[in-house]
N, C-alpha and C positions, 0 to 999 in steps of 0.2 A: 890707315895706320898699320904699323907692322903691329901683327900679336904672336906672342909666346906663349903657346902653353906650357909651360915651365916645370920641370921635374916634380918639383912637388905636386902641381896638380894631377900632373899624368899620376903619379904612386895615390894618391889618395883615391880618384876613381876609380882604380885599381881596387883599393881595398875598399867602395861600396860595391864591387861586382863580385868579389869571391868575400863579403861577408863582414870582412875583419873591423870595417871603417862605418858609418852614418853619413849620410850627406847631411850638409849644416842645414838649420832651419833657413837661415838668411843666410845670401851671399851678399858682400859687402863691397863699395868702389873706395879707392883713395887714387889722390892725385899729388904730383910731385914735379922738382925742378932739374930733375937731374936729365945729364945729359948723354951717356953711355946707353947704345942701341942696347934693346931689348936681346938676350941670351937665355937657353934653354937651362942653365945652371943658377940664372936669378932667382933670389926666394927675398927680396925685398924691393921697395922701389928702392932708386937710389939716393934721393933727398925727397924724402915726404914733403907736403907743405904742411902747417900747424890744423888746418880742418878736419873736422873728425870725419870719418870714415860713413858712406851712407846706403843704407838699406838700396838692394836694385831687386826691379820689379822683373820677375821670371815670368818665360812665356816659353813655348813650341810652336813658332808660327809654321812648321812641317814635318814629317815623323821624324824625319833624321836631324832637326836643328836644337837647337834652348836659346833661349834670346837674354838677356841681361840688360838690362837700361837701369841708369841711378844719374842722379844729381847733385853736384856741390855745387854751393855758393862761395865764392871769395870773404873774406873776410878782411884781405885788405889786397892791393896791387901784387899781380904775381904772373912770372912766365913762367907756365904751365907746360910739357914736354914729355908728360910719362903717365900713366894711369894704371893702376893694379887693380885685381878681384881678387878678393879674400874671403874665409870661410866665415872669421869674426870680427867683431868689431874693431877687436885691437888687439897686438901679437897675431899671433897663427899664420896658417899657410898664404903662400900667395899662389894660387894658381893663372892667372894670368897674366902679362905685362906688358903693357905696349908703349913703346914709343913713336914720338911724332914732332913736324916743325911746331915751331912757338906758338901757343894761343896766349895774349895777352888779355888779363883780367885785369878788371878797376874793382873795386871792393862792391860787391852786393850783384857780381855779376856770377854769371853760373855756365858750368859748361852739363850737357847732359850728354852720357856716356854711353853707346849701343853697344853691346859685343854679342856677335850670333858666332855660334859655334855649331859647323856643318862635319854631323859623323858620317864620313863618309868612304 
């Protein structure tokens, strides 16, 4: 899937490296229907779907990467097309946004989300 990291994220790790900013406790996944490719000027998905937004598990599987995995559940039929990280649960930044072809969900079905970010 294509990923952006997307202006807000870039300024925000900015501001935990000269000081000014905190990294968030949790970083957060949400998924959504929209269908305009991912852009480095996005700071939202572009149609959320109505699931709440959910805790993903941080990892450094090597000095220069962070790894992100989180999972949502459908709540009811939905074409799926877009994924964000966010710093909170609801409102705040989105720093990254991918799009992608259709995953079709039935309700109670779940997609789980990897995103490794290579500093290199």
């Amino acid at each position: 899937m294509p990923d952006v990291f997307v202006t807000d994220g870039e300024e925000e790790v900015a501001d935990f490296f000269d000081g000014s900013g905190a990294a968030p406790t949790n970083w957060f996944v949400d998924w959504g229907t929209g269908v305009t490719g991912a852009v480095k000027a996005d700071s939202a998905l572009e149609t959320p779907a109505p699931e709440a937004r959910q805790i993903m598990t941080e990892s450094q599987p090597t000095a220069s990467q962070n790894q992100l995995v989180g999972t949502i559940v459908a709540t009811a039929a939905r074409a799926i097309t877009e994924m964000g990280v966010f710093d909170l649960v609801t409102g705040s930044r989105m720093v990254i946004r991918s799009t992608f072809a259709v995953i079709n969900v039935a309700t109670d079905d779940s997609i789980k989300f990897t995103v490794t970010i290579t500093w290199a």
